[in-house]
C-alpha positions as CSV (number, residue, x, y, z in Angstrom):
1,X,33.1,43.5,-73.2
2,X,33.1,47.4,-73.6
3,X,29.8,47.2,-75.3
4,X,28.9,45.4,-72.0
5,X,30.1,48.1,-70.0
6,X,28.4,50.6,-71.7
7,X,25.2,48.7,-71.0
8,X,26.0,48.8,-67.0
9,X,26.8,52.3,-66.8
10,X,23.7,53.6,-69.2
11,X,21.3,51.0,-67.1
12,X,22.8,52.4,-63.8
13,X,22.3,56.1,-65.1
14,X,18.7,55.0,-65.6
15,X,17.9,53.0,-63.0
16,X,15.2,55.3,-61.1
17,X,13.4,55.9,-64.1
18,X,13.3,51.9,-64.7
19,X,12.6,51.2,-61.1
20,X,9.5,53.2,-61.1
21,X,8.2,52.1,-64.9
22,X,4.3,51.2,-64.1
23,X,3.7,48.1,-66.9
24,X,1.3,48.3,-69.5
25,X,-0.4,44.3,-68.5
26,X,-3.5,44.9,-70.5
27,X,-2.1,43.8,-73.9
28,X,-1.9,40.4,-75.8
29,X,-0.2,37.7,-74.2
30,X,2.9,37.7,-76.9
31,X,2.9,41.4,-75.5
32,X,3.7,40.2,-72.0
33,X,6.0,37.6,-72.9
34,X,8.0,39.8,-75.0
35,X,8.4,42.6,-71.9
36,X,9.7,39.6,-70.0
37,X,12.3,38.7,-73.1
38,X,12.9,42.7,-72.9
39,X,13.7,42.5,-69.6
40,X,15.5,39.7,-69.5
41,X,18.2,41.2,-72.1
42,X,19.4,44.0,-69.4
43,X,22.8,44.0,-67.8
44,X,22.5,41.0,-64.7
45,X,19.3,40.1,-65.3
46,X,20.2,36.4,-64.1
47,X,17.1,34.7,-66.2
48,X,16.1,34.2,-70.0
49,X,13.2,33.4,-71.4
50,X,12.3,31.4,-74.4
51,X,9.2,30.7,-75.7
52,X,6.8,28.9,-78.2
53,X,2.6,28.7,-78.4
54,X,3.0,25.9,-76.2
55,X,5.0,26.9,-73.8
56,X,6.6,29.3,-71.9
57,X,10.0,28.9,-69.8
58,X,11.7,30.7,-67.7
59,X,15.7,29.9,-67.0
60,X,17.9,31.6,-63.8
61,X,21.3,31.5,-64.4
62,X,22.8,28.3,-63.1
63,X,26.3,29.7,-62.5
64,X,27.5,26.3,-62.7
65,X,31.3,27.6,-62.7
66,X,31.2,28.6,-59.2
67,X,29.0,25.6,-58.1
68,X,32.3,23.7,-59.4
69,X,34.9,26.1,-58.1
70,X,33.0,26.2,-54.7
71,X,32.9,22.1,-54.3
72,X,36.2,21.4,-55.6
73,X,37.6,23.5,-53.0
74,X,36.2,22.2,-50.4
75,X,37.0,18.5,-51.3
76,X,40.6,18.8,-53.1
77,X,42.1,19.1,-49.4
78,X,40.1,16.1,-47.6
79,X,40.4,13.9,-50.7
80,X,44.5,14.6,-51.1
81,X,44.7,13.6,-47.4
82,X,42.9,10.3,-48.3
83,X,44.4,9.4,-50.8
84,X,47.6,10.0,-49.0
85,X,46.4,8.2,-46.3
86,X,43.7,5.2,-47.9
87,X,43.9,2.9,-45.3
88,X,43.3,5.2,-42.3
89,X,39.3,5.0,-41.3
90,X,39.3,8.8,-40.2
91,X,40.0,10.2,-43.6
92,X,37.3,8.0,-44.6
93,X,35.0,9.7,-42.5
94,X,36.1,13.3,-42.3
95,X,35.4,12.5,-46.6
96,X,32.0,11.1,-46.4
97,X,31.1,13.4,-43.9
98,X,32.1,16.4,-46.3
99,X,30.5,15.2,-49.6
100,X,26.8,14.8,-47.1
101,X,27.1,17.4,-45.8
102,X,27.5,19.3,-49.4
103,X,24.6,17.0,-50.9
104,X,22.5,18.1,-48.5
105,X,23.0,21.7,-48.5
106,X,22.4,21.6,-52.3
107,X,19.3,19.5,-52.0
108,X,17.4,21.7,-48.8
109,X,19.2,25.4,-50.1
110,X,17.1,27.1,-52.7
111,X,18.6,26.7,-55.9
112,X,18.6,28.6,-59.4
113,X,15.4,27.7,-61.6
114,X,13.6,26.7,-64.7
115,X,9.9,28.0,-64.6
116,X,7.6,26.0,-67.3
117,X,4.4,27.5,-68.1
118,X,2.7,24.5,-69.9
119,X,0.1,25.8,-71.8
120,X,-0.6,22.7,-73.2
121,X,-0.5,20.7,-70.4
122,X,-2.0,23.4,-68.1
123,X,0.4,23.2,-65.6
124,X,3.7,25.2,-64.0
125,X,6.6,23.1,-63.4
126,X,9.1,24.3,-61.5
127,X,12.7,22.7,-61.8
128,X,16.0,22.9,-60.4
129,X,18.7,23.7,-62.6
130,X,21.7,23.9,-60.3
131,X,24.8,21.7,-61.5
132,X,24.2,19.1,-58.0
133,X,20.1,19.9,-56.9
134,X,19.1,18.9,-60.0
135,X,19.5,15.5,-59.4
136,X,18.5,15.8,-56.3
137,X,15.4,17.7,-56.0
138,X,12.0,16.6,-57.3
139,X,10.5,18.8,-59.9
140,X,7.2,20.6,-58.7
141,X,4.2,20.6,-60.4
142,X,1.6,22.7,-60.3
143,X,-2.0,22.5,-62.5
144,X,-2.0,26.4,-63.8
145,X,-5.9,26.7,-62.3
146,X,-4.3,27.0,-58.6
147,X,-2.1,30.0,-59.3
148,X,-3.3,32.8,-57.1
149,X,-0.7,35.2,-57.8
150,X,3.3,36.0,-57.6
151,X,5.2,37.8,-54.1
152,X,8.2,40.0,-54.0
153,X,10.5,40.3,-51.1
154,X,13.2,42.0,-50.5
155,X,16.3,40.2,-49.1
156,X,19.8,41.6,-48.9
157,X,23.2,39.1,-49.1
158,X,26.3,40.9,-47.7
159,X,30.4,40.0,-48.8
160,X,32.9,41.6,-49.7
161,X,32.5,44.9,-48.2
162,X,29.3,45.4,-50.3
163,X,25.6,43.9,-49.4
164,X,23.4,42.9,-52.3
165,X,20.0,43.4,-52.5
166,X,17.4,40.8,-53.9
167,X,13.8,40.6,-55.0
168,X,13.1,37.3,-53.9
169,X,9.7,36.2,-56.3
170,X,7.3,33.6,-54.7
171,X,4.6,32.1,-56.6
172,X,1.5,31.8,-54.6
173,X,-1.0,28.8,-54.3
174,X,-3.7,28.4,-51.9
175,X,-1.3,25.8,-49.8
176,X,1.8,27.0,-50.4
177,X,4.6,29.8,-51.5
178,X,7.8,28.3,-54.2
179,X,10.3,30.5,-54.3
180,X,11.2,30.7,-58.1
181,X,13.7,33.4,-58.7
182,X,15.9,35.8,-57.6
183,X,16.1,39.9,-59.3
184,X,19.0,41.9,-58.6
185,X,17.9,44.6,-56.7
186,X,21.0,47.0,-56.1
187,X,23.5,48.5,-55.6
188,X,24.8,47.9,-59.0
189,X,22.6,46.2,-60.9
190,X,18.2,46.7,-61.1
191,X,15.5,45.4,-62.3
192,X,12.2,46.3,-61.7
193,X,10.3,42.9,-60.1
194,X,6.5,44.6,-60.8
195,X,7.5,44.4,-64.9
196,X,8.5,40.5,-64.1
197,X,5.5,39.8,-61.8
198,X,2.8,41.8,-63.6
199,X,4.2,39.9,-67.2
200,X,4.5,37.0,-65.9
201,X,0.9,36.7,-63.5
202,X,-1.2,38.0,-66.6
203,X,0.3,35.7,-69.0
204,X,-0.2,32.6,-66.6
205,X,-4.1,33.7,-66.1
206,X,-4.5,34.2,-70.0
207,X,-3.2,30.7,-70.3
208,X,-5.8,28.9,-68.3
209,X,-8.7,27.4,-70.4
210,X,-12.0,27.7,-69.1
């Protein structure tokens, strides 16, 4: 935990310096992978990355606690009501209601990710890795040779007297954007989205076989 710390403050200390690193993308693809494992390791960096000559994957932190803590709160009243009342239609309803309404956000809401770079296969597959979505949202895949590129926005998330802000990553195709992961972005915790993006778009085009 204190070594932790120490990691958060020295990081924070830092964070200009690390916010304006240019990377270094015209290296060997074990090169690329491994500045994506480096930054990967730094305080909050919400992804890891494993990796073999076959394939590459990228994994968000599912944060399957909260997910948990977030839906058993908001059935534990509805369902004590029911139970309390089993033969009454309304409770019924005001239940069902609730657990749609929750499988729906959780299918349609974008969801923590794993990223496959299939060099094997020659394809991306992007999956959902959230504790509910990911039995409820269809894996995407996408052949490696229509990757045009990666986006970053910036998106901010306000609560608790504090607003977040987020690199949103979007990987491009000539049809259509996927949003595959989110990079802290401030006020606490940074990491620099050109290191990801840069890594990550040079490996993909080193990977596709002519």
């Amino acid at each position: 935990m204190l070594k932790k710390i120490k990691q958060e403050i020295s990081e924070y200390k830092d964070h200009e310096k690390h916010m304006a690193q240019i990377p270094n993308v015209l290296v060997k693809i074990e090169e690329n992978i491994e500045e994506l494992v480096k930054i990967s390791q730094r305080a909050n960096a919400t992804f890891k990355v494993k990796y073999d000559q076959k394939n590459l994957l990228i994994e968000s932190k599912p944060y399957h606690f909260l997910i948990a803590f977030f839906v058993i709160s908001l059935l534990f009243f509805p369902s004590l009501l029911l139970f309390q009342n089993i033969h009454s239609f309304i409770y019924w309803i005001v239940e069902i209601f609730i657990i749609i309404s929750i499988l729906l956000f959780f299918k349609f809401y974008p969801s923590t990710k794993i990223i496959y770079i299939d060099i094997e296969k020659q394809e991306i597959r992007i999956v959902s890795n959230n504790l509910i979505a990911q039995y409820l949202v269809k894996p995407i895949h996408i052949p490696i040779k229509e990757f045009e590129g990666l986006i970053i926005k910036e998106t901010s998330e306000s609560g608790g007297g504090m607003t977040k802000y987020i690199n949103t990553i979007y990987l491009k195709t000539a049809n259509k954007n996927y949003n595959i992961i989110d990079l802290p972005n401030g006020p606490i915790y940074f990491l620099n989205p050109h290191i990801f993006t840069e890594n990550l778009k040079h490996i993909i085009l080193k990977s596709i076989k002519k």
